[in-house]
C-alpha positions as CSV (number, residue, x, y, z in Angstrom):
1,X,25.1,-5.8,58.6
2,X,24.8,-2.7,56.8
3,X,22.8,-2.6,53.5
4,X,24.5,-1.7,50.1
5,X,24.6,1.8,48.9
6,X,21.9,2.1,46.0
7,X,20.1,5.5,45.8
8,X,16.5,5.3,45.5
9,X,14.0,6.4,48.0
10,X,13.4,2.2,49.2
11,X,15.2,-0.4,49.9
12,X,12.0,-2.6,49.4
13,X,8.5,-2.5,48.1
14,X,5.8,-5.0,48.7
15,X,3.4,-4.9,45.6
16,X,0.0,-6.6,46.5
17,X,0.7,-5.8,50.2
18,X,-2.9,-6.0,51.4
19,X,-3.8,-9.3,49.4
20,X,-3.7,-12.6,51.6
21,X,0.1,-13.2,51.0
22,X,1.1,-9.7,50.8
23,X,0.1,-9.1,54.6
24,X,2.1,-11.9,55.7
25,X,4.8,-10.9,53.8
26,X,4.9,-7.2,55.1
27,X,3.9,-9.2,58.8
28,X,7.0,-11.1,58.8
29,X,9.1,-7.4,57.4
30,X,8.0,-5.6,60.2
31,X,8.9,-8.2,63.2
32,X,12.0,-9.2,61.4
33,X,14.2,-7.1,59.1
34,X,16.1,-4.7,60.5
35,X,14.4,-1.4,61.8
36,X,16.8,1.0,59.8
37,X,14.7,-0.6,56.4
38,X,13.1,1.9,53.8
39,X,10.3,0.2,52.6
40,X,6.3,0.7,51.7
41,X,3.5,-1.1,50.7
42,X,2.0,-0.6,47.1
43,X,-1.0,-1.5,45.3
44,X,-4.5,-0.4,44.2
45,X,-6.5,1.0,47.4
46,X,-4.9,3.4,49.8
47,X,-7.7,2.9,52.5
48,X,-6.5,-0.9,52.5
49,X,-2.7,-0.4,52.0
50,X,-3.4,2.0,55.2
51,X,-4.6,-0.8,56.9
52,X,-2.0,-3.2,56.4
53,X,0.4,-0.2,57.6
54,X,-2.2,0.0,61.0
55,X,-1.3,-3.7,61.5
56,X,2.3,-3.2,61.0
57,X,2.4,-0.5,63.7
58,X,0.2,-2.9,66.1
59,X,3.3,-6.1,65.5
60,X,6.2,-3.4,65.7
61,X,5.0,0.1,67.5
62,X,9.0,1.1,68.1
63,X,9.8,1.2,64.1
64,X,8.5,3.7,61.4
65,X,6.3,2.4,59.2
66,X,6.1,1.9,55.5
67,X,5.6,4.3,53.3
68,X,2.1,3.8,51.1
69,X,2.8,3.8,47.1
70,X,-0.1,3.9,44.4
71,X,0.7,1.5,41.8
72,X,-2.1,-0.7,39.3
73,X,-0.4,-4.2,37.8
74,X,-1.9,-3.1,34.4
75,X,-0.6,0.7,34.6
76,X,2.6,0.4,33.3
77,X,3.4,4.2,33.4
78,X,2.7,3.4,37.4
79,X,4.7,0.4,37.7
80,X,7.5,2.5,36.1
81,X,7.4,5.1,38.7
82,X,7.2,3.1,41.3
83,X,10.0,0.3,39.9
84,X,12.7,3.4,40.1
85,X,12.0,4.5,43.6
86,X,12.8,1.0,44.7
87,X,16.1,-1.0,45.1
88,X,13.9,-4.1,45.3
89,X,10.1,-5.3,44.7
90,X,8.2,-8.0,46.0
91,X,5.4,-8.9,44.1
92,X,2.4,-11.2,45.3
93,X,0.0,-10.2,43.0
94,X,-1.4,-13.1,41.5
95,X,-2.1,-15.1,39.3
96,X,0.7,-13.9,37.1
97,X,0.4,-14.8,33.5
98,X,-3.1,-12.1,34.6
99,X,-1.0,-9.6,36.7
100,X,2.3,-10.7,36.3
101,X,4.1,-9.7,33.1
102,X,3.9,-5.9,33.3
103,X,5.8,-5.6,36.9
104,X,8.6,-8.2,35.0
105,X,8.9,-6.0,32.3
106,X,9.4,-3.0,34.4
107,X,11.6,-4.5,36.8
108,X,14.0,-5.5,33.8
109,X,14.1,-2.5,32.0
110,X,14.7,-0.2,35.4
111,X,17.3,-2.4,37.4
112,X,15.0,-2.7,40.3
113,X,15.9,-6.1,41.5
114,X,12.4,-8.5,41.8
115,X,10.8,-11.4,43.7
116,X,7.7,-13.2,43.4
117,X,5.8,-16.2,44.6
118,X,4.6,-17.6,41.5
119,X,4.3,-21.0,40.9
120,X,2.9,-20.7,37.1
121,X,6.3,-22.2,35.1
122,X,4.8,-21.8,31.9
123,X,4.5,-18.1,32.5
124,X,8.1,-18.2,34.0
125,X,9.8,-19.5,31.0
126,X,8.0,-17.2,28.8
127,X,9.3,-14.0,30.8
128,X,12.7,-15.4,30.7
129,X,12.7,-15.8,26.9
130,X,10.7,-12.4,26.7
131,X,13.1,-10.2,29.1
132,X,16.4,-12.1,29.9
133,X,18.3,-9.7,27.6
134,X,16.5,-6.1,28.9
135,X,17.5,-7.7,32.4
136,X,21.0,-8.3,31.6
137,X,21.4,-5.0,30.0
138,X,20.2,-2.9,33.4
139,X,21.8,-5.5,36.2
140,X,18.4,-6.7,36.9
141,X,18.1,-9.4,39.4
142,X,14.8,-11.5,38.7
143,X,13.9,-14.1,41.3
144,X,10.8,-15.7,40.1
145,X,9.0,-18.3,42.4
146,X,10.9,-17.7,45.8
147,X,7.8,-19.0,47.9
148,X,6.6,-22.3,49.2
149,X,6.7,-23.1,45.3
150,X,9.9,-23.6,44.5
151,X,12.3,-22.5,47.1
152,X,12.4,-25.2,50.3
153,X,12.9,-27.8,47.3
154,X,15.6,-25.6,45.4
155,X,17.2,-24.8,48.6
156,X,16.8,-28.7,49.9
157,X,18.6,-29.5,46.7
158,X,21.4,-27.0,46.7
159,X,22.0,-28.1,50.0
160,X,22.0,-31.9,49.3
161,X,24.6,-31.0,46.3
162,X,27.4,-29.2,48.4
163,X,27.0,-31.7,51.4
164,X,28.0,-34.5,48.6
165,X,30.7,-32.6,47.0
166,X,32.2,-31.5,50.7
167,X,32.0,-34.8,52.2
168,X,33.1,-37.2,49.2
169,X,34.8,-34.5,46.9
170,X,32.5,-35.6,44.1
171,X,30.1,-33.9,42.0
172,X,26.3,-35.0,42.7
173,X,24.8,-37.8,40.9
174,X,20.8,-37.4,42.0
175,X,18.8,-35.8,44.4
176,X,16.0,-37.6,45.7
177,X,13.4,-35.6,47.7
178,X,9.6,-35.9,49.1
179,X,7.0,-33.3,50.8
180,X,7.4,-35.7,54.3
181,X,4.5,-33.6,56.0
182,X,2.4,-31.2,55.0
183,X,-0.7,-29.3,57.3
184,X,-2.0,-26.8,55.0
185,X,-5.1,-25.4,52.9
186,X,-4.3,-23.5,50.0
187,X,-5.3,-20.0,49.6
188,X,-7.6,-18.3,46.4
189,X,-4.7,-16.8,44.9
190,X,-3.1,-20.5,45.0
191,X,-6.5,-21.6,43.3
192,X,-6.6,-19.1,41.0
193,X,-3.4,-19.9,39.8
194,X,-4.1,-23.3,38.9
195,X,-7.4,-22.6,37.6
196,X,-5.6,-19.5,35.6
197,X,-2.6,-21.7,34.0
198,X,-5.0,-24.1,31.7
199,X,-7.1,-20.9,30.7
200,X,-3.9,-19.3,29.7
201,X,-1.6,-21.8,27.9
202,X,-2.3,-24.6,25.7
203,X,-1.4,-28.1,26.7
204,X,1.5,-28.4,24.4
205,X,3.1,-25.0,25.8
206,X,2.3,-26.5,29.8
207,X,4.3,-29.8,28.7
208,X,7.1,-28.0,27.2
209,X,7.6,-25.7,30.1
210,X,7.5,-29.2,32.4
211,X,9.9,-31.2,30.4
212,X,13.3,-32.4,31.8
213,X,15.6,-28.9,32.3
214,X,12.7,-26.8,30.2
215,X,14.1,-23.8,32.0
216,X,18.0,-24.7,32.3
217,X,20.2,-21.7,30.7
218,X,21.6,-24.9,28.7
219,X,20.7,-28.4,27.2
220,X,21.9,-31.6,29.7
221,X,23.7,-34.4,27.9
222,X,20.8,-37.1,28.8
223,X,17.6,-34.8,29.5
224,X,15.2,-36.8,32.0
225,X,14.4,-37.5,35.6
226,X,14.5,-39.9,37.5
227,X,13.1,-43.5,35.7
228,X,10.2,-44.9,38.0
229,X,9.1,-47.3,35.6
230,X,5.3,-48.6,34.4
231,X,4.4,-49.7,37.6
232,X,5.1,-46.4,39.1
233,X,4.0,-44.5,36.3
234,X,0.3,-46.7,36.8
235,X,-0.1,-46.5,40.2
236,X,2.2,-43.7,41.2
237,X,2.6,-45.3,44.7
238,X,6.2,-46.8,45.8
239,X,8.5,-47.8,48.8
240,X,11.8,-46.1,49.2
241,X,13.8,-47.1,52.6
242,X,15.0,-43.7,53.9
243,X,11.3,-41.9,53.3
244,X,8.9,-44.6,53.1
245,X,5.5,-45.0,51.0
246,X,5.9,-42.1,48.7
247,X,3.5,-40.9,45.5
248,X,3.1,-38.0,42.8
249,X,4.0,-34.5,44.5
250,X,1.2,-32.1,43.5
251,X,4.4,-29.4,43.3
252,X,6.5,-32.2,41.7
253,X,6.8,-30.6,38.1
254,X,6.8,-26.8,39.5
255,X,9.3,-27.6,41.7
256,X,11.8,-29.5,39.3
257,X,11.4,-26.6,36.6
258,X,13.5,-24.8,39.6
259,X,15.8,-27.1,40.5
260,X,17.0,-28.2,37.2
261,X,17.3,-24.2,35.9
262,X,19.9,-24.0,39.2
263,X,21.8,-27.0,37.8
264,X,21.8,-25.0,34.5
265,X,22.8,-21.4,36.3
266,X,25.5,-23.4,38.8
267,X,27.2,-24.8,35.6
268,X,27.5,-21.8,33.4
269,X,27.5,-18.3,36.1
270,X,31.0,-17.8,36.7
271,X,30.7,-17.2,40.6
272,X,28.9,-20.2,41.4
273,X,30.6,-22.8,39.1
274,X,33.2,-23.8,42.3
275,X,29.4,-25.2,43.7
276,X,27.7,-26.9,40.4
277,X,26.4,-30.2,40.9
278,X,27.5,-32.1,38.2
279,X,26.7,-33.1,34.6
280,X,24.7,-36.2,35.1
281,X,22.5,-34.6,37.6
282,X,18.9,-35.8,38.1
283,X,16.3,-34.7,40.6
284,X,12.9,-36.4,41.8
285,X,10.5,-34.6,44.1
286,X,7.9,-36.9,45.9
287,X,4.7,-36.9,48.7
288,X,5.2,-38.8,51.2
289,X,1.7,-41.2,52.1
290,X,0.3,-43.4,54.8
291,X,0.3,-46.5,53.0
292,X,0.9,-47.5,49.4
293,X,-2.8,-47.8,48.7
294,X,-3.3,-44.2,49.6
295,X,-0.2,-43.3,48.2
296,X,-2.3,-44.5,44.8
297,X,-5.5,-42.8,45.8
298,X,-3.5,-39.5,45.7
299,X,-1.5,-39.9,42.6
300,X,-5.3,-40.8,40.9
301,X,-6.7,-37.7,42.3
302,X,-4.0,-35.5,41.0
303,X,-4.0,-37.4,37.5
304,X,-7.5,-37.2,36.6
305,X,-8.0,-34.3,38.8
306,X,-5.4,-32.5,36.8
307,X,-6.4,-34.0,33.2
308,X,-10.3,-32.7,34.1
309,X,-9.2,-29.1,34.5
310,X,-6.9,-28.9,32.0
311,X,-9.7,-29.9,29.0
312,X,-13.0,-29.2,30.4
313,X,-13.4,-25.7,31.1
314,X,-16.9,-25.7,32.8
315,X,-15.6,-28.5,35.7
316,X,-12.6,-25.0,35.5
317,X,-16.1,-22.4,36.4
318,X,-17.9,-25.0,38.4
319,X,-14.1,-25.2,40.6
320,X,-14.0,-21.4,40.7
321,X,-17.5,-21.0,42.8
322,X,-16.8,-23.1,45.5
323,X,-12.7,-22.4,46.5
324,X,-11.4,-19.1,48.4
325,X,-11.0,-16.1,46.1
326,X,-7.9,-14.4,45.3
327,X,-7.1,-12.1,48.2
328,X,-8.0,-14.7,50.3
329,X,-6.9,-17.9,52.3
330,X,-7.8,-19.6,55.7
331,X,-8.3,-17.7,58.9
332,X,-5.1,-16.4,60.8
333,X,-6.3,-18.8,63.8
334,X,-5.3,-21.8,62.5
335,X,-2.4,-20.7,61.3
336,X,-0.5,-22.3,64.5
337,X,-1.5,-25.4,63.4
338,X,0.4,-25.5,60.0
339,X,3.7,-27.3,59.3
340,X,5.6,-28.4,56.1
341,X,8.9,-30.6,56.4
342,X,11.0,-32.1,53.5
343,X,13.3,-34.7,53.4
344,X,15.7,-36.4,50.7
345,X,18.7,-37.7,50.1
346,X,21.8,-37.3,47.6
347,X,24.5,-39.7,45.9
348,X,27.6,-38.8,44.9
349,X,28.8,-39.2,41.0
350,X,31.2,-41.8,41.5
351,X,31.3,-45.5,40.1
352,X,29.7,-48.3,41.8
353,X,33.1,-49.7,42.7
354,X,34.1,-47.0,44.6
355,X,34.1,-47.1,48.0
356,X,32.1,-43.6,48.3
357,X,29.2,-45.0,45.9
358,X,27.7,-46.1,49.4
359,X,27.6,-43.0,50.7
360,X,25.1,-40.6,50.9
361,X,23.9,-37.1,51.9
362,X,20.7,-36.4,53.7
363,X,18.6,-33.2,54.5
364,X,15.5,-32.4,56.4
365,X,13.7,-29.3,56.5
366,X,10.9,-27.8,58.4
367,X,8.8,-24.9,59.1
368,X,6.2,-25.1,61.9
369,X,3.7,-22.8,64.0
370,X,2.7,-20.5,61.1
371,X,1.4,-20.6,57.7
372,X,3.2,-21.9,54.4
373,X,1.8,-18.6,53.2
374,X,3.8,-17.1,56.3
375,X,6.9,-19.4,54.9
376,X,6.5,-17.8,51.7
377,X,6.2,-14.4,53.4
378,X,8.9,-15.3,55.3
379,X,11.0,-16.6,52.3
380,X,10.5,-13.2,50.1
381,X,11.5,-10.8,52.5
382,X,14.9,-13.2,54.0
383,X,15.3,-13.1,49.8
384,X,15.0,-9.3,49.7
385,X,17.7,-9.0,52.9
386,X,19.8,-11.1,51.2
387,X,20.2,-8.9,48.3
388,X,20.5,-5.7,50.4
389,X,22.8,-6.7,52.8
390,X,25.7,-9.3,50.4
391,X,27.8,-8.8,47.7
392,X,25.6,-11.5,45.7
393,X,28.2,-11.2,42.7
394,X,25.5,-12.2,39.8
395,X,25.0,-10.5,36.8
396,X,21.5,-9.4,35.3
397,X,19.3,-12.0,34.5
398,X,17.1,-14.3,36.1
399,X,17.8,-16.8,38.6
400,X,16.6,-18.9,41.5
401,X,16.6,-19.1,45.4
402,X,20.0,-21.9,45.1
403,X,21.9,-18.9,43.5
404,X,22.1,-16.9,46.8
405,X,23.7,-20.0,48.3
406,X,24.3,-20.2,52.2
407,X,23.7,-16.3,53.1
408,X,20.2,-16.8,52.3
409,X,19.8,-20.7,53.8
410,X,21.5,-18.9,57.6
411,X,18.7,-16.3,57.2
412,X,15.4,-18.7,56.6
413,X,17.4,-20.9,59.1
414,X,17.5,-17.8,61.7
415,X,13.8,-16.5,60.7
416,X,12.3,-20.3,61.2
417,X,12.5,-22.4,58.0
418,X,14.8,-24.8,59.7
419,X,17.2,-27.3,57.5
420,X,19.9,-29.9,58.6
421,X,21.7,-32.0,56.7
422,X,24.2,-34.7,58.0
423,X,26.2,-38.1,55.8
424,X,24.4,-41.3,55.5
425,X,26.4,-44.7,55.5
């Protein structure tokens, strides 16, 4: 498919290319997007972009390789130079309320489209409120937190919505969704981040940036999730036919921010209103565990675990000497060991009566074989393709992974992430 006509020197920069995330990204770039791509690698040090580019020939010797671009996160004259040679940019320069807001800002104001892989939803909603309108006003595409954190669960959801409104002709009534499997260890830029998001915002600002549709381009009728109740809300652990024991999702709140701004943006963008999944919409996001006992131990852990960092700052320092650094993660060797898969379910917005209120919609995803930071490589540069190669029809602004609808779920499903969804009696 041939790309769009544009007319700057790229079709697509990585920015933080030789990071840990960054090479993965420009890995999975090289071996998978089509050859004919203009592209380059940006960031601080041209003896490690140079490098990455090294590496890139080794994976793909038959293409040309990227271009190398200077650029510093805090330089803004520099991300402005750079921002208007490129169609697109891909940032994984983390954390981002530290690195983040400058390459936003520039992205807005220029028209250069933008991806990241942030997961730091305080620091998103603040750079919607901050440059929404300077994004509108140059066509600007902003796509923050297309990576492990929040797209399978955005896409899961989007999916689980138009498999209820295609099979019942409804609208959706809840999506219900748990991490089923997860073999990972999280990288330093991960770490930073959380480490980086109590230094940076005040409690008050973290809850009102996780609150029910925090991020939604407008208010819902009946804001709130779905109810658990005390025991749940105690012990965190509880039993759920279709998944099984399930608990507290340590991307629970990041990943609902997502979904529940695509509920907003499906209800009010005029070219994806035929697809919006309905006013009383409410979504859940779980962890699936062995038992209910450990399903307790974990929702504990990431209760007082989370409460610790978020008020003591030495147990903050004393975290920060012992975890990987930003740049880097776990060695490429265990990589094949990895695997994430998701699974959830959807009812349709219909009264109990009805015979269709028995009905449901399921979905499982999975990604296997690599890294999630590979995934989330994998996930930014399917994104990027995406935007080159199909008449999106959105406006400036900034939206989420849902919003590109099924051309971007067929390309993760070609490049590995693979989802399935089918009708549950």
């Amino acid at each position: 498919m041939p790309f769009k006509e544009h007319g700057r020197q790229y079709d697509l920069v990585v920015l933080g290319a030789s990071g840990y995330t960054g090479q993965l990204t420009a890995e999975h770039i090289v071996t998978h997007l089509p050859t004919n791509l203009k592209w380059a690698l940006a960031g601080r040090s041209s003896n490690k972009l140079q490098a990455v580019v090294e590496q890139c020939k080794q994976l793909n010797a038959d293409r040309q390789a990227p271009g190398i671009e200077l650029a510093d996160t805090n330089n803004e004259e520099q991300l402005v130079e750079l921002a208007k040679k490129t169609h697109i940019l891909i940032t994984t320069v983390g954390p981002y309320c530290i690195y983040g807001e400058k390459v936003v800002k520039v992205c807005a104001e220029t028209g250069t489209h933008y991806l990241d892989c942030t997961g730091e939803f305080p620091w998103v909603r603040r750079m919607i409120e901050k440059y929404e309108k300077s994004a509108q006003a140059s066509g600007a595409l902003l796509f923050p937190q297309f990576g492990i954190e929040s797209a399978p669960a955005d896409l899961c959801a989007y999916l689980l919505a138009q498999s209820v409104r295609k099979e019942t002709g409804s609208t959706c009534k809840d999506v219900t969704l748990t991490i089923a499997e997860l073999n990972s260890a999280p990288s330093g830029g991960t770490l930073a981040t959380v480490l980086s998001i109590f230094d940076k915002f005040s409690l008050g600002e973290v809850r009102a940036a996780t609150g029910p549709y925090a991020l939604s381009p407008i208010k819902h009728a009946e804001p709130s999730r779905k109810p658990g109740g005390i025991l749940q809300a105690i012990f965190g652990s509880h039993y759920v036919p279709e998944l099984g024991s399930l608990t507290t999702s340590p991307a629970g709140s990041t990943d609902a921010t997502q979904v529940e701004r695509s509920w907003g943006l499906f209800a009010t963008t005029p070219s994806l209103q035929s697809q919006q999944y309905g006013p009383n919409f409410r979504f859940a996001e779980y962890y699936t565990a062995k038992s209910w006992l450990a399903g307790v131990g974990i929702h504990w852990a990431l209760l007082f675990g989370g409460l610790m960092l978020a008020i003591v700052p030495p147990v903050r320092s004393l975290v920060k000497m012992f975890v990987y650094q930003p740049g880097q993660g776990p060695e490429k060797s265990g990589h094949h060991k990895e695997s994430i898969e998701y699974r959830g379910f959807a009812h349709p917005d219909v009264p109990k009566e009805d015979s269709k209120s028995s009905q449901k919609a399921y979905v499982k995803a999975r990604f296997e074989g690599g890294s999630m930071y590979y995934l989330t490589g994998l996930l930014l540069a399917q994104g990027a393709l995406t935007l080159l190669e199909e008449d999106v029809q959105l406006e400036g602004g900034f939206y989420t992974p849902a919003c590109l609808k099924q051309p971007l779920v067929d390309r993760v499903n070609k490049a590995g992430f693979k989802t399935e969804t089918r009708m549950l009696a």
